[in-house]
FIKOLZA-1660 file (N, C-alpha, C; in steps of 0.1 Angstrom, whole numbers, plus 5000, padded with zeros to 4 digits):
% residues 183
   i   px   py   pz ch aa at
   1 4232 8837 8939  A  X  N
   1 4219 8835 8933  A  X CA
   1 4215 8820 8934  A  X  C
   2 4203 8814 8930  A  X  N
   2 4199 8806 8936  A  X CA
   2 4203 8796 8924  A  X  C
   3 4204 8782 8925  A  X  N
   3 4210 8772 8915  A  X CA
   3 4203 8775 8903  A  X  C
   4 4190 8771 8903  A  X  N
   4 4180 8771 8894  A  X CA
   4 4180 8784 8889  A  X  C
   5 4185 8789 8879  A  X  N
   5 4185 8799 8870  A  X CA
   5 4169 8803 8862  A  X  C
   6 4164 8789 8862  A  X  N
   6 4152 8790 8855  A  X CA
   6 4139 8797 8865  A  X  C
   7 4142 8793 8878  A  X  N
   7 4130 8800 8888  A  X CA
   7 4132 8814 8887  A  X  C
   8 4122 8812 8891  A  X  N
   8 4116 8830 8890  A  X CA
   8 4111 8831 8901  A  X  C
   9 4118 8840 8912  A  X  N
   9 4113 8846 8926  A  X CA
   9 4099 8854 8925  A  X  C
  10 4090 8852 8936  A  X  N
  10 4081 8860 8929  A  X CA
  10 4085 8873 8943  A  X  C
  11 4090 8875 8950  A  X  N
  11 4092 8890 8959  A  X CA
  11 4112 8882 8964  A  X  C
  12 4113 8896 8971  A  X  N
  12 4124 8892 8977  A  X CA
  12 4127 8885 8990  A  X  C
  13 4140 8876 8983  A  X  N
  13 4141 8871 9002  A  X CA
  13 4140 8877 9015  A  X  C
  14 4137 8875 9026  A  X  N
  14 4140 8881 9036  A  X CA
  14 4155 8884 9041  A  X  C
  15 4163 8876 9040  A  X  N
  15 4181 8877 9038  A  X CA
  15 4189 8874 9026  A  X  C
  16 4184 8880 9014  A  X  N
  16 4189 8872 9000  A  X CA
  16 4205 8879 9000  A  X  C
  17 4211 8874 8987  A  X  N
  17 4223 8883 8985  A  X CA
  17 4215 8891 8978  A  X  C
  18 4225 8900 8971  A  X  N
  18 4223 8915 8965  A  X CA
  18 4213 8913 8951  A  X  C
  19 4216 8899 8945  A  X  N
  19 4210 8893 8932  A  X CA
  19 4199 8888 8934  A  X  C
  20 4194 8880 8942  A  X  N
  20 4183 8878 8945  A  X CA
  20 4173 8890 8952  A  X  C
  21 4176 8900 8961  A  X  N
  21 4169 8908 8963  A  X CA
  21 4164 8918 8954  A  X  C
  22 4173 8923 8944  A  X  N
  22 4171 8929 8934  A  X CA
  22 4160 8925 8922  A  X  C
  23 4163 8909 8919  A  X  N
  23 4153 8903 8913  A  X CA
  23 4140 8905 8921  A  X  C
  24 4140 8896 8932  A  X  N
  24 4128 8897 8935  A  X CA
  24 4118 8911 8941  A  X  C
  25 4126 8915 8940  A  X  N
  25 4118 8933 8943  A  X CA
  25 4114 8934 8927  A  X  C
  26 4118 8930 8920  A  X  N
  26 4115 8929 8901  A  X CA
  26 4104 8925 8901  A  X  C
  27 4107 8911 8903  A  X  N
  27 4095 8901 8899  A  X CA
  27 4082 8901 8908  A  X  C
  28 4084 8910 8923  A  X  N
  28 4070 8913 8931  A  X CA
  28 4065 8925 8918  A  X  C
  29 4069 8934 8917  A  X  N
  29 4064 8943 8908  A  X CA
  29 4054 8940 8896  A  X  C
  30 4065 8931 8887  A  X  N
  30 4060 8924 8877  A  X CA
  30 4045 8919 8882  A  X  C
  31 4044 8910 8892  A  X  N
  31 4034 8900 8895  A  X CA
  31 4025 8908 8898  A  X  C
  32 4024 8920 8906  A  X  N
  32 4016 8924 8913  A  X CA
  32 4009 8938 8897  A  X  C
  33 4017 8938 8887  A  X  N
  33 4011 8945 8881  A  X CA
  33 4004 8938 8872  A  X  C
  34 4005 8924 8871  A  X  N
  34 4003 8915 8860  A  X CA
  34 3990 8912 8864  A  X  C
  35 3987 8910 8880  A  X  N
  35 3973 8912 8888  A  X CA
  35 3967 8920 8885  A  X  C
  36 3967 8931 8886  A  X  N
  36 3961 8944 8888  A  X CA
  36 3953 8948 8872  A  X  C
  37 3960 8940 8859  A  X  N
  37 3958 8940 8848  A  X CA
  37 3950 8926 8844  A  X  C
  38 3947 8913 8848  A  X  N
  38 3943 8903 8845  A  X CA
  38 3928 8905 8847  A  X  C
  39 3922 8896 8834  A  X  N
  39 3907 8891 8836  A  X CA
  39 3902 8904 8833  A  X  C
  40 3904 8913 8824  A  X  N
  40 3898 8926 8823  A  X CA
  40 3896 8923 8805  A  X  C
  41 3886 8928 8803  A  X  N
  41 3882 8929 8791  A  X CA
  41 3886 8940 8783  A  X  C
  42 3884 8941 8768  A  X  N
  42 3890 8957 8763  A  X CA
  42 3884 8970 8767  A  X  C
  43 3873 8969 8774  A  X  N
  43 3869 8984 8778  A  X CA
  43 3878 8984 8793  A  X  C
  44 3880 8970 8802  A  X  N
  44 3886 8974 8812  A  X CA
  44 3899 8979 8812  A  X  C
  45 3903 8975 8798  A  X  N
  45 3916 8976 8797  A  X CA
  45 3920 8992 8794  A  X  C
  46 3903 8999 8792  A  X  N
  46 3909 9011 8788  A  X CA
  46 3899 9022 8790  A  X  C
  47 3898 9021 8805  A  X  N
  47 3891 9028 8819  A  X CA
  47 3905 9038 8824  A  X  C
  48 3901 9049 8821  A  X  N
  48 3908 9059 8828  A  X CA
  48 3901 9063 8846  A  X  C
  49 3912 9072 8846  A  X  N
  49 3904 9075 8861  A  X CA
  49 3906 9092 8861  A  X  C
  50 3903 9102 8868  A  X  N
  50 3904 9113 8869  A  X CA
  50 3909 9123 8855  A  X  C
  51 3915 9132 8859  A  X  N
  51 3917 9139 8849  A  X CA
  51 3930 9132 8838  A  X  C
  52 3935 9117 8838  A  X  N
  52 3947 9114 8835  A  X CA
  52 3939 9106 8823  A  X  C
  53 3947 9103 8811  A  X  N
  53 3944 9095 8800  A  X CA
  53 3954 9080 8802  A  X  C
  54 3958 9078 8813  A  X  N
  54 3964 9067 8814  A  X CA
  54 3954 9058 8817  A  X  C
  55 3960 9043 8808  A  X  N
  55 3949 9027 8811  A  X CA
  55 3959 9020 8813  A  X  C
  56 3948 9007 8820  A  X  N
  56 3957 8998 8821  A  X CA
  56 3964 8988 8807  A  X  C
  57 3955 8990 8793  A  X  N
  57 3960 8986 8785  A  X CA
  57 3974 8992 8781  A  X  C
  58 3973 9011 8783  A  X  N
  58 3984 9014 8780  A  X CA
  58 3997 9013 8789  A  X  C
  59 3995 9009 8800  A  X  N
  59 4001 9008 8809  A  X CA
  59 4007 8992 8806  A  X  C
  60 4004 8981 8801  A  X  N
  60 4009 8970 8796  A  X CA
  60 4021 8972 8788  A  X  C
  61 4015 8984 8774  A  X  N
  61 4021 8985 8761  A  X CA
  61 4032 8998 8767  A  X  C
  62 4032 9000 8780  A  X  N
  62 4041 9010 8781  A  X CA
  62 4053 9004 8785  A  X  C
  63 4050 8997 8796  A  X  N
  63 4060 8986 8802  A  X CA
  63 4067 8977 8793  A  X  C
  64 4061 8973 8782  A  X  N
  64 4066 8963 8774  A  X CA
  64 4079 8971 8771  A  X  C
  65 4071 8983 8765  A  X  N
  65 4086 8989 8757  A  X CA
  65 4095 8991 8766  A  X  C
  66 4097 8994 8778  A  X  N
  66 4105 9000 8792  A  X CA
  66 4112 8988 8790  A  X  C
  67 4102 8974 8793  A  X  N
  67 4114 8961 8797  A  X CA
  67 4124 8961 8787  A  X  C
  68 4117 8962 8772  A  X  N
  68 4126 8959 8761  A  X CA
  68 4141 8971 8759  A  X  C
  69 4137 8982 8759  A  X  N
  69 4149 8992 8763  A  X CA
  69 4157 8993 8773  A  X  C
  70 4147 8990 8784  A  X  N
  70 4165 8989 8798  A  X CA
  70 4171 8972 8794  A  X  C
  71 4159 8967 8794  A  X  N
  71 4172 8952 8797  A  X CA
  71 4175 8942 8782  A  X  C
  72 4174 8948 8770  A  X  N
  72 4177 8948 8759  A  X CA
  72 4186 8957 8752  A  X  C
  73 4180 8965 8750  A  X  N
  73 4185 8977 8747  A  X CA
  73 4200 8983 8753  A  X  C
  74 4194 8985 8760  A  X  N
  74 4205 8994 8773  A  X CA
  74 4214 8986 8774  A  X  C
  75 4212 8976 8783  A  X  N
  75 4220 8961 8789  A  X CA
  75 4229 8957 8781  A  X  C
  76 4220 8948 8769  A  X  N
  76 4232 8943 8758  A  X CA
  76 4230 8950 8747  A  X  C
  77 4229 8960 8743  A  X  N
  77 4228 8967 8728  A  X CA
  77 4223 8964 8718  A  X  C
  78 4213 8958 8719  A  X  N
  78 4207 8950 8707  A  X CA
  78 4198 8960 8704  A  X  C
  79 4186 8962 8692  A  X  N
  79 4179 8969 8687  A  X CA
  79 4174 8970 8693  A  X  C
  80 4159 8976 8688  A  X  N
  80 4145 8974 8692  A  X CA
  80 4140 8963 8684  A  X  C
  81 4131 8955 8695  A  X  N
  81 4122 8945 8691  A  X CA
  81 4110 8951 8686  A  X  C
  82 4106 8940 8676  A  X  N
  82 4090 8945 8671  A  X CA
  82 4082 8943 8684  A  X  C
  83 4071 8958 8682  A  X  N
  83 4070 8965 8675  A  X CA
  83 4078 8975 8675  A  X  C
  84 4085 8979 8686  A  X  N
  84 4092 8992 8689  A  X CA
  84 4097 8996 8675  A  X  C
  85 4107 8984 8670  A  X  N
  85 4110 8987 8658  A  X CA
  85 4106 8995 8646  A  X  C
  86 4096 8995 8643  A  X  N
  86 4088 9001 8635  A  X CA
  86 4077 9014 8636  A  X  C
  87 4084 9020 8650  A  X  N
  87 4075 9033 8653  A  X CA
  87 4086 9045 8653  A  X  C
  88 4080 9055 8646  A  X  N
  88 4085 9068 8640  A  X CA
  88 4085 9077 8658  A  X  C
  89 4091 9075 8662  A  X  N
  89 4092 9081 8677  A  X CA
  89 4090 9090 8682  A  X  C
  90 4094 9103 8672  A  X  N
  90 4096 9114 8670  A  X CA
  90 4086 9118 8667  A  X  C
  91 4081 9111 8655  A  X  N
  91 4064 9118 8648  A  X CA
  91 4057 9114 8660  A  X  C
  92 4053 9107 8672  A  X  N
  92 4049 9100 8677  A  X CA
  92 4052 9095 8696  A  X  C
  93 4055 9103 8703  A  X  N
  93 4063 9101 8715  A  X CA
  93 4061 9094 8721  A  X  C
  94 4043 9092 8718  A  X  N
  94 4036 9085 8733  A  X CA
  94 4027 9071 8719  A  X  C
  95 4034 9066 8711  A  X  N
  95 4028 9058 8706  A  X CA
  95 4021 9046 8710  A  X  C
  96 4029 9042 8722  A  X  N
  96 4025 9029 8728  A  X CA
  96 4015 9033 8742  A  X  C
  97 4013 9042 8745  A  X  N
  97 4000 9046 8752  A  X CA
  97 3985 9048 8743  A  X  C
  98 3989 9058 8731  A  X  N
  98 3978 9056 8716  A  X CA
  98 3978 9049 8713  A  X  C
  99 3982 9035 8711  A  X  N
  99 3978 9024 8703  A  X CA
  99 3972 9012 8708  A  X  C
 100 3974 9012 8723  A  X  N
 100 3967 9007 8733  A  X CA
 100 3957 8996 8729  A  X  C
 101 3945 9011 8726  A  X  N
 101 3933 9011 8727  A  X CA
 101 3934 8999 8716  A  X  C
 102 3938 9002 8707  A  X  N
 102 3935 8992 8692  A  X CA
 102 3939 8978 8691  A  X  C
 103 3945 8973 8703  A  X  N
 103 3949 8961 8709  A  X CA
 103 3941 8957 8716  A  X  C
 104 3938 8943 8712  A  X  N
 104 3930 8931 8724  A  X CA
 104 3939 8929 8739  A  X  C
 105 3932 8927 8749  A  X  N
 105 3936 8921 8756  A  X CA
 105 3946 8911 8754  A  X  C
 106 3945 8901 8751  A  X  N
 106 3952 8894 8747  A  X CA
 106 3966 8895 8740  A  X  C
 107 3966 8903 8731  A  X  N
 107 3973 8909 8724  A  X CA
 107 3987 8916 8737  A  X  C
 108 3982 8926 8746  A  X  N
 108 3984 8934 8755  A  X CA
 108 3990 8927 8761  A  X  C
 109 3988 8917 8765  A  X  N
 109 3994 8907 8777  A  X CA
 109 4002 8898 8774  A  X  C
 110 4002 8897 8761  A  X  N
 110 4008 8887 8753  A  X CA
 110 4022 8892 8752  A  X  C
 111 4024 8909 8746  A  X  N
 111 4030 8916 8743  A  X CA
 111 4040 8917 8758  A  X  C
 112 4034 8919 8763  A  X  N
 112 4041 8926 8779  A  X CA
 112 4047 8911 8784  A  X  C
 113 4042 8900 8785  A  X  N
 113 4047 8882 8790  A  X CA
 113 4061 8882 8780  A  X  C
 114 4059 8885 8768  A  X  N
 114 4070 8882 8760  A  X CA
 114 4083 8888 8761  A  X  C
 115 4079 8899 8767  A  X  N
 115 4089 8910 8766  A  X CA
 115 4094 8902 8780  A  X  C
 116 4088 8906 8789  A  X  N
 116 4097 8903 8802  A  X CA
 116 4102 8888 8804  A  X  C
 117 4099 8880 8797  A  X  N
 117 4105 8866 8792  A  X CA
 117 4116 8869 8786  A  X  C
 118 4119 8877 8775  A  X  N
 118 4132 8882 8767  A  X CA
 118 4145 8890 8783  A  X  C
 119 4133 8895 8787  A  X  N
 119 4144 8902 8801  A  X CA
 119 4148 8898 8810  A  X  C
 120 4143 8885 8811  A  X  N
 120 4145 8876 8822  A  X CA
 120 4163 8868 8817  A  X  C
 121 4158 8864 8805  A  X  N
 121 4168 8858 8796  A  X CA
 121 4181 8870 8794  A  X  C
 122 4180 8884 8793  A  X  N
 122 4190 8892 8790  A  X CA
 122 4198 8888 8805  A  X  C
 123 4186 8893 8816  A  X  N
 123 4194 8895 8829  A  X CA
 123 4205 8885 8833  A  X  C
 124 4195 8868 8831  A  X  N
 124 4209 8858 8829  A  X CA
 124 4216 8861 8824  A  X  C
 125 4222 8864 8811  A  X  N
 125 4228 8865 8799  A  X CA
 125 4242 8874 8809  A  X  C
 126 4236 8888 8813  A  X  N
 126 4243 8897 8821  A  X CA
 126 4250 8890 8835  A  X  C
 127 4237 8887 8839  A  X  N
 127 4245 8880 8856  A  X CA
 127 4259 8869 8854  A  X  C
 128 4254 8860 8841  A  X  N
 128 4265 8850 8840  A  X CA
 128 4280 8860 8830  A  X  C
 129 4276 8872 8829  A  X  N
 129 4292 8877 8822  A  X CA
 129 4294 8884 8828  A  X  C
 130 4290 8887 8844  A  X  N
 130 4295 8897 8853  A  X CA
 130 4292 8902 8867  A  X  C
 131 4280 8895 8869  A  X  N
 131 4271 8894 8881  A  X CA
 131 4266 8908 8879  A  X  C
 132 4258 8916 8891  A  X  N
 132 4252 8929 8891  A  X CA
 132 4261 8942 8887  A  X  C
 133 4272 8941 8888  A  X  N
 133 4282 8949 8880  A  X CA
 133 4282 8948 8869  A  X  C
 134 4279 8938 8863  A  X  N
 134 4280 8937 8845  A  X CA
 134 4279 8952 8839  A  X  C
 135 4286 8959 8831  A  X  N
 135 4285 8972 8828  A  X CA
 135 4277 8971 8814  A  X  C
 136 4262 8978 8811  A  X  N
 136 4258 8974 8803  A  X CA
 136 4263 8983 8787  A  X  C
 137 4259 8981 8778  A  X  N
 137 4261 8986 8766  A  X CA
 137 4262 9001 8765  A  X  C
 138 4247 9004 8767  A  X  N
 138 4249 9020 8767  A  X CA
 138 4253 9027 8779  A  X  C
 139 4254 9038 8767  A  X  N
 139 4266 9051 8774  A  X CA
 139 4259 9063 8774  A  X  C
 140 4255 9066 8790  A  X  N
 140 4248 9079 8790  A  X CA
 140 4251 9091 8782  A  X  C
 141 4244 9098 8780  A  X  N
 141 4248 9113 8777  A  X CA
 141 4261 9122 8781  A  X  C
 142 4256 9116 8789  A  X  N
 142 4267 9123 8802  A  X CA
 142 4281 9117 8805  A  X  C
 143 4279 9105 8793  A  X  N
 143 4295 9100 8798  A  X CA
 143 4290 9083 8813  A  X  C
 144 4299 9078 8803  A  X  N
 144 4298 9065 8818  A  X CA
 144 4287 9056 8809  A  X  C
 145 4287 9042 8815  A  X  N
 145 4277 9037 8814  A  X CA
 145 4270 9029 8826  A  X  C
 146 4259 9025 8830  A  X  N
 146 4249 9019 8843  A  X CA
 146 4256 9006 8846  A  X  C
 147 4254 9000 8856  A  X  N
 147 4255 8980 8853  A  X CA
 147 4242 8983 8859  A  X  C
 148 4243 8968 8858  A  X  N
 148 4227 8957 8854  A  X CA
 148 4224 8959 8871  A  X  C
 149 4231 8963 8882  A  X  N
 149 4227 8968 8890  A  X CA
 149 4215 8980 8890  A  X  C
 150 4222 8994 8884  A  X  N
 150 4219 9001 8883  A  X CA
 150 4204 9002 8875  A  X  C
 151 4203 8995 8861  A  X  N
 151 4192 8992 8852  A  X CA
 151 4185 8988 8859  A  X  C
 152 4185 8973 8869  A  X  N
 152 4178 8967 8876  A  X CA
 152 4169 8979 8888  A  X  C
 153 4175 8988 8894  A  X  N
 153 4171 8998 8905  A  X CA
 153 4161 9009 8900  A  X  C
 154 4164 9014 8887  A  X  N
 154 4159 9021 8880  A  X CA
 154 4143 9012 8875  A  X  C
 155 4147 9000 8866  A  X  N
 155 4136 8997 8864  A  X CA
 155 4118 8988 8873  A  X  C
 156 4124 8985 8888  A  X  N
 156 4119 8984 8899  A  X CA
 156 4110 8999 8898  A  X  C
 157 4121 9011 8904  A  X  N
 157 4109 9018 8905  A  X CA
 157 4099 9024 8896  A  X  C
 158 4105 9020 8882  A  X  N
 158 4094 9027 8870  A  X CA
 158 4081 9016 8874  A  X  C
 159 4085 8999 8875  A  X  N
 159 4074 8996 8880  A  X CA
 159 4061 8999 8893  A  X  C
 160 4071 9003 8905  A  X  N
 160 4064 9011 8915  A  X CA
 160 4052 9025 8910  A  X  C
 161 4060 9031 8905  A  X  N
 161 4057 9040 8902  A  X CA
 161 4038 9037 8892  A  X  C
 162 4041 9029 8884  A  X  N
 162 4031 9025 8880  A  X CA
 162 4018 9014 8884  A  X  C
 163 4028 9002 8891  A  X  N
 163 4015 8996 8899  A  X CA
 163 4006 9008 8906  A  X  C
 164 4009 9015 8914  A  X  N
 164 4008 9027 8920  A  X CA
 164 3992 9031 8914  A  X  C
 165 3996 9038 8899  A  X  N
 165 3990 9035 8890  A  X CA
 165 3978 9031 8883  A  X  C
 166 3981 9015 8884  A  X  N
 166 3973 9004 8881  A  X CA
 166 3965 9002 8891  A  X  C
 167 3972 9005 8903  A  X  N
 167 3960 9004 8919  A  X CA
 167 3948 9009 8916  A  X  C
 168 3949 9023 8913  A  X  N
 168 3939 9030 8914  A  X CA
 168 3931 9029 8902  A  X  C
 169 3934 9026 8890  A  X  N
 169 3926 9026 8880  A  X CA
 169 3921 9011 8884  A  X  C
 170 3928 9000 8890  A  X  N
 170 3917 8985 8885  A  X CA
 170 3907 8989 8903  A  X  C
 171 3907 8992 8907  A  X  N
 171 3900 8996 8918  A  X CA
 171 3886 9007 8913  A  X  C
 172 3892 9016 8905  A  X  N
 172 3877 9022 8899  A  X CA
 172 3866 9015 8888  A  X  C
 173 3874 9005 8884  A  X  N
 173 3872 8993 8876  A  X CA
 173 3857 8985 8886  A  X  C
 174 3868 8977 8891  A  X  N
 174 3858 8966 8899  A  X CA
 174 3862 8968 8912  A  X  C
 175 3869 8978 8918  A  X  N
 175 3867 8973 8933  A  X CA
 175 3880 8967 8941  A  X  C
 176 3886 8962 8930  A  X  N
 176 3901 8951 8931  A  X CA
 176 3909 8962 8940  A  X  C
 177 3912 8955 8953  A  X  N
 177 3924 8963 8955  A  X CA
 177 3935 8950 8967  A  X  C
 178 3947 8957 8965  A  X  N
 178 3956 8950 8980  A  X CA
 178 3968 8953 8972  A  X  C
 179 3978 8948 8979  A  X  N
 179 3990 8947 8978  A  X CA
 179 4000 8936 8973  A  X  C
 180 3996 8927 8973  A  X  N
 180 4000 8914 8965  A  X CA
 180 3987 8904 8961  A  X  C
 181 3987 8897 8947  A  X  N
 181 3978 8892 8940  A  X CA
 181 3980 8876 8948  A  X  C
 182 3964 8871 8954  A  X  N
 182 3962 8857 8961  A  X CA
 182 3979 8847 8960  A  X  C
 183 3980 8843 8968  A  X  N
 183 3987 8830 8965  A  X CA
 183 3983 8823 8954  A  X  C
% end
């Protein structure tokens, strides 16, 4: 990995090692969803598209919680951070999609920047006690637990899956579309 622990790749190298490609297939995700979500007001933020009740607001507040559970949670065993903390989960499954709406912009992005700042800091935390093998805290169901490999592969494609997503809703929005946000 690269000296500067503090940079943040924004895609992957074209010949990285295993740690840098991993990140930066991360942090293209990150960026490109962080695009796809910017400069949008609270109604933009909560423009559905077809028969699906997904926004891009909830789609912030959904992610936040993902980052905070795999690379908190999961990774090094620590609780839930607020807000997670304080939601009845059970009474409630899809709480961070409903609540969305009742959040500013600001709020939303604030929420989601913070979080992946905390995961950026876990992933060092992990890389420097084990590199991409570091074996994280939890222990599946099923017996066994992931490394920060595996977390890492998993949470790439939940972001795929949702820029995906975000494509199509900030495009019925205004029109916005591509593949990677300007230089």
């Amino acid at each position: 990995m690269a000296e500067n622990t503090e940079a943040v790749l924004t895609e992957p190298p074209l010949a990285g090692d295993e740690t840098d490609t991993l990140l930066g297939s991360l942090e293209r995700q990150r960026r490109t969803f962080e695009w796809k979500c910017a400069g949008l007001d609270a109604a933009g933020l909560r423009v559905t598209v077809g028969a699906s009740s997904m926004t891009l607001g909830g789609l912030l507040k959904h992610l936040a919680l993902v980052e905070d559970d795999v690379l908190s949670q999961k990774l090094l065993g620590h609780q839930p951070a607020a807000p997670w903390d304080a939601v009845d989960w059970d009474a409630d499954p899809d709480w961070e999609w409903r609540t969305a709406a009742e959040d500013t912009p600001e709020q939303l992005l604030a929420l989601w920047q913070d979080t992946v700042a905390r995961s950026r800091a876990h992933v060092r935390q992990a890389l420097a006690d084990g590199g991409p093998g570091h074996i994280a805290a939890f222990v599946h169901p099923r017996g066994g637990s992931p490394s920060l490999r595996c977390l890492l592969v998993d949470l790439i494609e939940e972001y795929a899956r949702h820029v995906g997503h975000a494509d199509l809703i900030r495009e019925s929005i205004d029109g916005l579309v591509g593949e990677d946000p300007p230089r």
